[in-house]
C-alpha positions in Angstrom: -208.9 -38.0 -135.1 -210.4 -41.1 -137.2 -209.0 -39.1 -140.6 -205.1 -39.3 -138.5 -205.6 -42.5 -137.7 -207.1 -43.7 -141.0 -204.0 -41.9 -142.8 -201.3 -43.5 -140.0 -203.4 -47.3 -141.4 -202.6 -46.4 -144.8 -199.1 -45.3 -144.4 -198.3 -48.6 -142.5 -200.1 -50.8 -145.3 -198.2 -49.2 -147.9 -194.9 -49.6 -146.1 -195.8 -53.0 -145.3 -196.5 -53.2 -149.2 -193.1 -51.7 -150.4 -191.4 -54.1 -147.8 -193.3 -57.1 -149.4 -192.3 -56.4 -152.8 -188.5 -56.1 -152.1 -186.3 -58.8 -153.6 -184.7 -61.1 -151.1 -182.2 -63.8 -151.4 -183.9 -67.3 -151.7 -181.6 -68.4 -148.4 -178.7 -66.3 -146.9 -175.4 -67.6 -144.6 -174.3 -64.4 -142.8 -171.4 -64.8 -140.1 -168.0 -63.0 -138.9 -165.4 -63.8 -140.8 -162.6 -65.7 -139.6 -160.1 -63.8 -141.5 -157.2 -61.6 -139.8 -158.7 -57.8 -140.3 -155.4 -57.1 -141.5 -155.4 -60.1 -144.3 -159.0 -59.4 -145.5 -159.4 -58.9 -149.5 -163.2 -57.6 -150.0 -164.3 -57.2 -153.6 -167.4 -55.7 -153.4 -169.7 -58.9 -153.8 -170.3 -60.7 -157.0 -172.6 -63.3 -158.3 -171.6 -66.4 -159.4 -172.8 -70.0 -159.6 -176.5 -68.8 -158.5 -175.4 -67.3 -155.7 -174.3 -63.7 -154.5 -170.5 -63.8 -152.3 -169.5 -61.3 -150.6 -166.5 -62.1 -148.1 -164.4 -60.4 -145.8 -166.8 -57.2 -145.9 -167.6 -54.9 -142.7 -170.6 -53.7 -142.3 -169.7 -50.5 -144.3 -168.3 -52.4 -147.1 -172.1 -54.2 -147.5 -173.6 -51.0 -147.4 -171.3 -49.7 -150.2 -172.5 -52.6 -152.1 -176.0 -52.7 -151.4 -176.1 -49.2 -152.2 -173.7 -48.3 -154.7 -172.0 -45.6 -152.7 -168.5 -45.0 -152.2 -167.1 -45.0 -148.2 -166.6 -41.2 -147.9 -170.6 -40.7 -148.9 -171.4 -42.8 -146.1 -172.0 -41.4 -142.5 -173.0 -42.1 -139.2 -173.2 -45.0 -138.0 -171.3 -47.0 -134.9 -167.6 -47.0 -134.4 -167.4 -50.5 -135.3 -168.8 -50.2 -139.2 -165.3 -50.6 -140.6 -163.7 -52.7 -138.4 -165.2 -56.3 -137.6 -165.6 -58.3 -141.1 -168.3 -60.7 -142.2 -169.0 -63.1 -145.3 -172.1 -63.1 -146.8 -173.4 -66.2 -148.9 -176.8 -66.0 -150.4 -178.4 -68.2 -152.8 -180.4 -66.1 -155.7 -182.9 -67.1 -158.3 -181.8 -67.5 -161.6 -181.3 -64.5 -164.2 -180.8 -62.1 -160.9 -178.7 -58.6 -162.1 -176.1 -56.9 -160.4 -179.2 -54.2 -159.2 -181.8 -56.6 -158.0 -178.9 -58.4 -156.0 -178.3 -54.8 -154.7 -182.0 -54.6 -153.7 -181.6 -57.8 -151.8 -178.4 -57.0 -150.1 -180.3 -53.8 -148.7 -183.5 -56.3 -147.6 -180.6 -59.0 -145.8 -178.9 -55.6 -144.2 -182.0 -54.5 -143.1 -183.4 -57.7 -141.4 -180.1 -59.4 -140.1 -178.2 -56.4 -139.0 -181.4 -54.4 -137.9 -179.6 -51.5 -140.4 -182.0 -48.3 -140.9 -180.5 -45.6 -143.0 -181.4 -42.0 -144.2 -180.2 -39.6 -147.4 -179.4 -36.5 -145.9 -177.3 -33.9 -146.7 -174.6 -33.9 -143.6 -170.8 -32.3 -143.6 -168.3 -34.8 -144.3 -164.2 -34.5 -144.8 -163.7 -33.0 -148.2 -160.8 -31.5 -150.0 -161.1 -28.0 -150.7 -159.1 -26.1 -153.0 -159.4 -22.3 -152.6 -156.3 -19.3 -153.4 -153.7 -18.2 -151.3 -152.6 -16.3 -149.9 -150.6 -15.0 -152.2 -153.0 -14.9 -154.8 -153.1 -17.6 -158.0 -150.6 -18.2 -160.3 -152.6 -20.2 -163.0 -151.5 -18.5 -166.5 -155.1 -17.1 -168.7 -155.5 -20.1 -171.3 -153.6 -19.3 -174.0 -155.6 -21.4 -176.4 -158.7 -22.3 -177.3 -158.4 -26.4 -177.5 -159.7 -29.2 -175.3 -159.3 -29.2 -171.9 -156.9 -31.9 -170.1 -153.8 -32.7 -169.0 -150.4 -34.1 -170.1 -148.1 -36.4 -168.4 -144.4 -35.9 -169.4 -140.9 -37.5 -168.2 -138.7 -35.8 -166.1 -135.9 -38.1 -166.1 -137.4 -41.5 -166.0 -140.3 -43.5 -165.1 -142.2 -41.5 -161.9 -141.9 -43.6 -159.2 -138.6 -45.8 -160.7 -135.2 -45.7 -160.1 -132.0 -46.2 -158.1 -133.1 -46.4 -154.5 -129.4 -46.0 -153.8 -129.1 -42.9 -155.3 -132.8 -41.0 -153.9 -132.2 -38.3 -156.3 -132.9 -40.2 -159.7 -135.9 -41.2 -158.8 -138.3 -39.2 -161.1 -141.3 -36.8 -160.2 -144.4 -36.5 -161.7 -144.8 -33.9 -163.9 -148.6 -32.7 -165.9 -148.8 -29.8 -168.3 -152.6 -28.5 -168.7 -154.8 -26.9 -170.4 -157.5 -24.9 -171.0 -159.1 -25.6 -167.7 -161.9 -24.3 -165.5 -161.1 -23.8 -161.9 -163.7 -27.2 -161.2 -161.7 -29.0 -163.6 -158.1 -28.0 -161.9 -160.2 -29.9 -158.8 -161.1 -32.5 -160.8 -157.7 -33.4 -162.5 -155.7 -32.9 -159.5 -158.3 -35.8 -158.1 -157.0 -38.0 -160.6 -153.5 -37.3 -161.2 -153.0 -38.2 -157.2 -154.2 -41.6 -157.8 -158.3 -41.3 -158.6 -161.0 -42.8 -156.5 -158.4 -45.5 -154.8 -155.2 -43.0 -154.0 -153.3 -42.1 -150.4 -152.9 -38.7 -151.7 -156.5 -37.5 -152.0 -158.1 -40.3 -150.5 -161.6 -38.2 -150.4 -163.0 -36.2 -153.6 -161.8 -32.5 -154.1 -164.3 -29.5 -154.1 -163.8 -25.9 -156.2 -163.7 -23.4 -153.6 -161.5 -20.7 -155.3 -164.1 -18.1 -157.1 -161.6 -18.3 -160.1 -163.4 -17.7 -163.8 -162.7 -18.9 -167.1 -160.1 -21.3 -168.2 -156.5 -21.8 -167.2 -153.2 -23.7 -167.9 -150.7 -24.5 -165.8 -147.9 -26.9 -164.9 -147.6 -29.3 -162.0 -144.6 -31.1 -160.7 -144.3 -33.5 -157.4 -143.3 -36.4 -156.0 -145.5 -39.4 -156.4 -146.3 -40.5 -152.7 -144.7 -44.4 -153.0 -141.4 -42.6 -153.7 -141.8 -39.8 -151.0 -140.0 -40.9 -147.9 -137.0 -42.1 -150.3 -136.5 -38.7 -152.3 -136.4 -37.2 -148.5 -135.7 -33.7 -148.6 -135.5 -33.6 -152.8 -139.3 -34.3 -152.4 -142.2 -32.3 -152.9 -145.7 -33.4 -151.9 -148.7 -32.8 -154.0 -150.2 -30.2 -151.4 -146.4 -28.5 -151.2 -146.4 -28.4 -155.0 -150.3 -27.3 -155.2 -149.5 -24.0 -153.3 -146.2 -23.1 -154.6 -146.5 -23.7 -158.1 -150.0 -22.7 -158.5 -151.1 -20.9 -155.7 -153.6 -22.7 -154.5 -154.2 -24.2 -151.0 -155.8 -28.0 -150.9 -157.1 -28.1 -147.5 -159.2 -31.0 -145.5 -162.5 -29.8 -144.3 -166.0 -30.7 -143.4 -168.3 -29.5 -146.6 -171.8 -30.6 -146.8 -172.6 -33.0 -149.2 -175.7 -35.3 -150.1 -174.8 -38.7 -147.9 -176.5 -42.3 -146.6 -176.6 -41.8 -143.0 -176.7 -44.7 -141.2 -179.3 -44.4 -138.3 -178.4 -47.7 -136.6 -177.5 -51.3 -136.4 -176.9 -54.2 -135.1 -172.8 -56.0 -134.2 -174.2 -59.1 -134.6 -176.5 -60.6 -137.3 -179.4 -62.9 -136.2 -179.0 -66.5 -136.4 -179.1 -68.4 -139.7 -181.2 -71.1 -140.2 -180.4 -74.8 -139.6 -177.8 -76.4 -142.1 -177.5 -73.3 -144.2 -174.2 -74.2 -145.4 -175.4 -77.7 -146.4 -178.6 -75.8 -148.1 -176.4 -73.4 -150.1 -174.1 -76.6 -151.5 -171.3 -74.2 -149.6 -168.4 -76.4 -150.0 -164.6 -75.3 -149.0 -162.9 -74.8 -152.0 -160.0 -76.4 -153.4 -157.0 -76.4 -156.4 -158.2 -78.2 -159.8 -155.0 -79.6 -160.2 -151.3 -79.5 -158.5 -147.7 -79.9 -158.9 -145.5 -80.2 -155.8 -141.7 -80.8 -156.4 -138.6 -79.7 -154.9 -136.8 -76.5 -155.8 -133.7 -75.4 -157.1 -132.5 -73.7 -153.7 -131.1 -70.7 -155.9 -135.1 -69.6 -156.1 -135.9 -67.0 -154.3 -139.0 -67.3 -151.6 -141.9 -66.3 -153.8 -145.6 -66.6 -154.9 -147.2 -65.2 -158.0 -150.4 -65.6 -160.2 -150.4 -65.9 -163.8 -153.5 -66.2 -165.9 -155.3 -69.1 -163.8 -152.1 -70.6 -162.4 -150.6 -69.8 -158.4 -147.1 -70.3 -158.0 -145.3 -70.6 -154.6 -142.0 -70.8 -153.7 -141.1 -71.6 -150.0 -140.6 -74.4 -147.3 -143.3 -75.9 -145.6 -142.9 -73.5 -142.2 -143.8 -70.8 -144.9 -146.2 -72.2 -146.2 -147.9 -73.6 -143.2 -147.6 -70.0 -141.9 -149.0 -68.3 -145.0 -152.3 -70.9 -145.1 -152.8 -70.0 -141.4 -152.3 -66.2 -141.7 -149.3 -66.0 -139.5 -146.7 -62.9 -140.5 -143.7 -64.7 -141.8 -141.2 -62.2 -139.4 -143.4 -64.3 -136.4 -143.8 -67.7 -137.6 -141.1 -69.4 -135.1 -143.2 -68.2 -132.0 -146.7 -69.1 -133.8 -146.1 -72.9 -135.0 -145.1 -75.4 -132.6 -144.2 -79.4 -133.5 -142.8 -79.0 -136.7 -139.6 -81.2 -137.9 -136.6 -79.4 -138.5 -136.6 -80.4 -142.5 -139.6 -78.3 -142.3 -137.9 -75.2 -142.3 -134.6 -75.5 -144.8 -136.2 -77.6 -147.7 -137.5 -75.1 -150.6 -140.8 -76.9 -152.4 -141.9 -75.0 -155.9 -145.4 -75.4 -156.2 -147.4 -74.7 -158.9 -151.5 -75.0 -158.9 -154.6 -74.3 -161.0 -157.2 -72.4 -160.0 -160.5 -73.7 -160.3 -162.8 -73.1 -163.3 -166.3 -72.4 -161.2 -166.8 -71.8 -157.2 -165.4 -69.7 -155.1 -161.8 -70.0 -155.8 -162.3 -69.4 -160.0 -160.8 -66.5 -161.3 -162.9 -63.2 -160.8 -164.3 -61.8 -164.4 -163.5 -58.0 -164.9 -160.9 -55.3 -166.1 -158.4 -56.2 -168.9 -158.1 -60.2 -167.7 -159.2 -62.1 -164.7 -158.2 -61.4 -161.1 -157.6 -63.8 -158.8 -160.1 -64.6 -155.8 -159.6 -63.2 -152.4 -156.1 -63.7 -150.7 -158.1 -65.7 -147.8 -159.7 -67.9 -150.3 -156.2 -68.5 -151.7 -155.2 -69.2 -148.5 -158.0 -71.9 -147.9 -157.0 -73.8 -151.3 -153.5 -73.6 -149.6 -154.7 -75.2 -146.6 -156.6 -77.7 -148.5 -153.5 -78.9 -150.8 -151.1 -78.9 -147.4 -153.2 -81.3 -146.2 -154.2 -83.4 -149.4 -149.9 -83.4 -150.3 -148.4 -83.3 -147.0 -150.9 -84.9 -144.8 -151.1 -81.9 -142.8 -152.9 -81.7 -139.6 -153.0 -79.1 -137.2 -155.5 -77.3 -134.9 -154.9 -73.9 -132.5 -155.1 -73.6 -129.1 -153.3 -71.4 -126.3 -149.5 -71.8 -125.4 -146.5 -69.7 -123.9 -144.5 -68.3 -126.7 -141.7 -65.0 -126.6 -144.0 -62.0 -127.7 -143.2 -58.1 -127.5 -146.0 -56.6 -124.6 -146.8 -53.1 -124.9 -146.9 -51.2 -122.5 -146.9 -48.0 -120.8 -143.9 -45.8 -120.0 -146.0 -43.5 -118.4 -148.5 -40.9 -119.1 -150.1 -42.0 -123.0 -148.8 -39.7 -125.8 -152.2 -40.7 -126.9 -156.2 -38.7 -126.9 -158.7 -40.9 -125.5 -161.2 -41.0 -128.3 -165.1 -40.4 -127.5 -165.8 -43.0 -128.9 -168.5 -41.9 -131.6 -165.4 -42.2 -134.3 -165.7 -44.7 -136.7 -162.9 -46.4 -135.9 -159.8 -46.2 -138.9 -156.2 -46.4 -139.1 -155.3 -44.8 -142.3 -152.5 -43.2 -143.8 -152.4 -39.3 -143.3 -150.9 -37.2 -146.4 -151.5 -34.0 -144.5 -149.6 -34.5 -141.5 -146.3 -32.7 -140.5 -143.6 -35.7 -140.1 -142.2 -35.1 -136.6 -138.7 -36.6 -137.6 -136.8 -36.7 -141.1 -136.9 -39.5 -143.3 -140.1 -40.8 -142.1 -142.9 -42.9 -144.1 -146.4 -41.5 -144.9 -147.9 -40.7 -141.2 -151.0 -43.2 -140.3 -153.5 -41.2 -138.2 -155.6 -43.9 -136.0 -159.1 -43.0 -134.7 -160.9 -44.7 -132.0 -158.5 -47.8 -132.0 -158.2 -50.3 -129.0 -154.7 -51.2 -128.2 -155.1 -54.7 -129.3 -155.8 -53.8 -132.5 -153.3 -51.0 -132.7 -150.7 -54.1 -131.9 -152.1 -56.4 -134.4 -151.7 -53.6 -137.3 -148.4 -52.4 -136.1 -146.8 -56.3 -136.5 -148.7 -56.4 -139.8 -147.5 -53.0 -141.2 -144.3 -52.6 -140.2 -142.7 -56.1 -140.9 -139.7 -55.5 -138.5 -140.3 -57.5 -135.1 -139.4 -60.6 -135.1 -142.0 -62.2 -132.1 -145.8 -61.3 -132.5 -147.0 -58.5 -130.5 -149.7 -58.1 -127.8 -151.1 -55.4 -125.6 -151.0 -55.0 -121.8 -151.2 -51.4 -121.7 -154.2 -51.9 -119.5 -156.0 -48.9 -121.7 -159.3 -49.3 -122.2 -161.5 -48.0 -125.2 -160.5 -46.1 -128.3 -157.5 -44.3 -129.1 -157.0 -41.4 -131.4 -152.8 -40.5 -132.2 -150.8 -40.3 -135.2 -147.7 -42.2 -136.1 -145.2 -42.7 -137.9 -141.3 -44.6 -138.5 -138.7 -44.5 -140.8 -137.9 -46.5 -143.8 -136.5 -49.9 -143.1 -133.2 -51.1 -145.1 -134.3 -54.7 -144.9 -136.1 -56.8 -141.8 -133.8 -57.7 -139.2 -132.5 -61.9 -138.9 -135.5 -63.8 -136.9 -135.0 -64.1 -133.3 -133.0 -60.6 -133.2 -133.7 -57.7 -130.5 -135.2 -54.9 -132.4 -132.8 -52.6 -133.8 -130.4 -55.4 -134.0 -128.6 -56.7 -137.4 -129.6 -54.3 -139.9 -130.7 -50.9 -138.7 -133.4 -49.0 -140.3 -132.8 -45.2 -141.4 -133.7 -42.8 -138.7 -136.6 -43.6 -136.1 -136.9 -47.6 -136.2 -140.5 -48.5 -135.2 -139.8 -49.9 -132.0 -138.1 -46.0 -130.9 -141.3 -44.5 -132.6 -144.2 -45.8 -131.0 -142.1 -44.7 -127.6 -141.2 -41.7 -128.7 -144.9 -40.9 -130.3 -146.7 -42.7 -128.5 -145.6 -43.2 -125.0 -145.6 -47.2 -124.9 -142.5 -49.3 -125.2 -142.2 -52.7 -126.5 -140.6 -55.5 -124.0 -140.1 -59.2 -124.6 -142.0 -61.4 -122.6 -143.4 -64.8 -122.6 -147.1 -64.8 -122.8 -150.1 -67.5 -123.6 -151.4 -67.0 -127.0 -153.3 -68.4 -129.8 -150.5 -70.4 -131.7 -150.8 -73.7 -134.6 -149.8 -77.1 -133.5 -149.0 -79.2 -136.1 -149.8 -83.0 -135.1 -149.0 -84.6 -138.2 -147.4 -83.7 -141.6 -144.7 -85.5 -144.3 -141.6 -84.3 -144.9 -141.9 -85.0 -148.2 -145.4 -84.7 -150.7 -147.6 -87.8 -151.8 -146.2 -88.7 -154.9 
C-alpha cells in the first residue's frame, strides 16, 4: 500500500511539474463576443504588437488553434462548442512563436474554460469512396508518367457565364492520370474545393480494394453554379458514380481525434482593469476622406491594398457599423432625419499600419482584419465625421413571428449534437430549382430565425421566434433561388418573385412554421444625435 501510494505522490508531483513548466500568457482578457454569430470573421489567432488576438472564435475554433487540428478531427464535447463566440486578448513576452503561443492557448483553455481533452481514436463523418454497384469504370493507366490531374475548358470559365441563359454556364472538367485508387480520394478532395469546400466539407477515405494505377475523366458542375444549371447539372457525387463507378458516401470511420472531455460556457473572471493593463484600445482609421457621391454609384464597399472604400447613405452605413441586415434597417434604426436615407456619401479610409485594425500578413498580399473590426473603425469614423451618437434599447417595431402551423416538420434533437447549421451536398432537394440544402442540428428557434434573415436576404422586417419550442432542433431546408430581393416594406412574395419555392413557402412547407407580421419589442439603435453633413 505505501509503494501505491508513494507512486500516486510521484505521479501528482510530476503532473504538477509538467503544469508548472507550461507557457502561459503574461495577462489574458477572455469574454463573449459581442458580435452577431452570423457576422463573426475568426482567423485563427495571430500575434501581433506583443500580444496574441484571437476574436470572434467559439470554443472549437480555440481548440483548433491551440491545437493545430482541423474541426472534423475534433470530437465530443458540449452542444454549444461552435456556437457562442469569444475574443481572446493576451499579452505575450517578447520573441514568442506561433508554437509556444499554441502552448499557451492550451494552458488559458485549460484554466478559464475548465477544458480537459483526450487523443483517442473515435468514429467520426468521413467520406468514403468504395465501387458500385456496377463495378469500376476507371481505364488501366495507359502510361507510365506522373500522377495528377488536368483541368480543361469546356466552354468557358467553370462557374461563369450568362445566368440568363443556365446552359452556358461551364462545368468542370479533370483528365487524370496514372493514379492509385488513394490518390483518386485524394484529388477528388481537392478538385471539390480542398480543405475549405461545401462539396466535400470533410476529408475522403479509399475504401474501394482497387490496385494499381488508373486514369480517368471527370466532369460536373461546380456547386456555386448548381442550382442555376438546374436540371443541365451534375453534382460531383452524380458524376463520381456514373462516370467512374464509384460511390462517395458519408459515413462514420474511425480516425485518430482530440476528444474533448469537458468544459466550461463561461470563462472565469478576468482580473481588474485588464483592458487598461493590455493598452487594449478600440481601434480606429489612420486617415479619412468623406465627400459626397456621384448618385450614379452604385451602393458599394471594397478593399484595396490598405485602403476601405464605401459607398452608401448614412442609414447604410449606420446599419452596417451596428450589424443590422440592410433588407431590415427601417425596423432596426429609429430617430434618424430623412436626408439620412437618400444622400449617397463615397468614403474612402486607410487602414492602420499597427493594432488591431492593420492589415493581416499572409498569402500572396495582406488581408484585411476581421469584418467586426472593420465595423468598429466604422463606428469610430461615424461618430468622429458625423457626430454620431446612438445607444440600443428595446422598442415596438413590425417584425415576421414564427410560428407554428401545427404539428413541427421538425426532430427534436437529443441534445448531445454539437449544434451546426451547414450546408448539405448530399441531400435529395424536395422541390426543383432549389439552392444547396442546409441541414441544422440541435438548433433553438431563435437562432434558426436569426440565420434564416441572415441567409436568405429576402424579408424585409427582422425575424423573431414565438414558436414556443424549446431546446434543439434537427431538420433540413431548403428555397429557391431568388431573382433579386423584394422593395423594403413589401409582403413577402411581393414585387419581384423568386423562382420556385420562395423562402417564406419553404420553411412552411418544410418545416411546419409560418411567418406572420406582427409588432414586437425588440433590441433596435436610437440615434440621438448625428449631422447631416461630415465635419469638414
Amino acid at each position: 500500500m505505501k509503494k501505491i501510494a508513494s507512486l500516486s505522490l510521484l505521479l501528482s508531483l510530476a503532473m504538477l511539474h509538467a503544469s508548472a513548466q507550461q507557457p502561459r500568457f503574461e495577462l489574458a482578457d477572455v469574454h463573449v463576443s459581442t458580435t452577431p454569430r452570423w457576422f463573426a470573421q475568426n482567423n485563427g489567432g495571430l500575434l501581433r504588437d506583443g500580444r496574441y488576438v484571437n476574436r470572434d472564435a467559439t470554443l472549437l475554433n480555440l481548440i483548433e488553434a491551440a491545437w493545430g487540428v482541423k474541426e472534423d478531427g475534433v470530437g465530443g464535447g458540449p452542444s454549444w462548442l461552435d456556437s457562442r463566440i469569444y475574443d481572446v486578448i493576451a499579452k505575450v513576452p517578447e520573441g514568442t512563436t506561433p508554437a509556444t503561443a499554441k502552448l499557451m492557448l492550451q494552458a488559458l483553455l485549460a484554466e478559464r474554460f475548465g477544458l480537459v481533452v483526450r487523443n483517442d481514436r473515435v468514429p467520426m463523418p468521413r467520406y468514403v469512396l468504395t465501387v458500385g454497384k456496377g463495378g469500376s469504370k476507371l481505364k488501366p493507366a495507359s502510361g507510365s508518367g506522373d500522377p495528377g490531374c488536368q483541368q480543361q475548358q469546356t466552354g468557358g470559365v467553370p462557374g461563369r457565364g450568362d445566368v440568363r441563359d443556365p446552359g452556358s454556364l461551364p462545368n468542370m472538367k479533370v483528365i487524370c492520370h496514372n493514379l492509385t485508387s488513394a490518390q483518386i480520394a485524394e484529388n477528388l478532395h481537392q478538385m471539390a474545393g480542398g480543405p475549405i469546400n461545401t462539396y466535400l466539407p470533410r476529408d475522403v477515405f479509399d475504401s474501394t480494394g482497387l490496385e494499381g494505377k488508373w486514369d480517368f475523366e471527370l466532369e460536373f458542375t461546380p456547386i456555386g453554379i448548381l442550382d442555376l444549371k438546374g436540371h443541365d447539372g451534375i453534382t460531383l457525387f452524380d458524376a463520381t458514380s456514373k462516370q467512374l463507378g464509384l460511390n462517395l458516401e458519408l459515413k462514420d470511420v474511425p480516425v485518430p481525434a482530440l476528444v474533448v472531455v469537458s468544459a466550461n460556457r463561461e470563462p472565469t473572471p478576468n482580473a481588474p482593469d485588464v483592458a487598461k493593463n493590455l493598452g487594449v484600445t478600440a481601434p480606429r482609421f489612420e486617415a479619412a476622406v468623406v465627400k459626397p457621391a456621384n448618385p450614379d454609384l452604385r451602393v458599394a464597399g471594397n478593399v484595396r491594398g490598405s485602403e476601405l472604400r464605401f459607398v452608401a447613405n448614412l442609414k447604410t452605413l449606420i446599419a452596417q457599423a451596428y450589424f443590422i441586415q440592410p433588407n431590415a434597417q427601417d425596423d432596426e434604426i429609429f430617430g434618424l432625419p430623412k436626408s439620412a436615407g437618400t444622400q449617397l456619401w463615397d468614403i474612402t479610409a486607410k487602414l492602420p499600419s499597427t493594432g488591431d485594425g492593420a492589415p493581416l500578413a499572409g498569402g500572396a498580399r495582406p488581408q484585411p482584419p476581421p469584418r467586426a473590426v472593420v465595423m468598429e473603425m466604422l463606428r469610430g469614423l461615424l461618430e468622429d465625421q458625423f457626430e454620431l451618437k446612438a445607444h440600443r434599447e428595446n422598442r415596438e417595431a413590425v417584425v415576421y413571428a414564427m410560428t407554428l402551423t401545427g404539428k413541427p416538420k421538425m426532430t427534436q434533437a437529443s441534445g448531445t449534437e454539437r449544434m451546426t447549421c451547414k450546408a448539405d451536398p448530399n441531400a435529395v432537394k424536395p422541390f426543383p430549382d432549389m439552392v444547396t440544402m442546409v441541414r441544422c442540428t440541435n438548433i433553438t428557434m431563435a437562432e434558426f430565425a436569426e440565420n434564416l434573415e441572415q441567409v436568405t436576404g429576402y424579408f424585409d422586417h427582422p425575424i423573431v421566434d414565438a414558436t414556443g419550442l424549446k431546446g434543439g432542433w434537427n431538420f433540413l431546408f431548403g428555397f429557391s433561388r431568388n431573382q433579386g430581393p423584394p422593395g423594403l416594406n413589401q409582403q413577402p412574395g411581393a414585387g419581384v418573385e423568386p423562382i420556385g419555392l420562395t423562402s417564406y413557402e419553404a420553411v412552411e412547407r418544410m418545416l411546419g412554421v409560418k411567418l406572420v407580421k406582427q409588432k414586437r419589442s425588440i433590441p433596435v439603435v436610437v440615434v440621438d444625435h448625428v449631422d447631416e453633413k461630415p465635419i469638414e
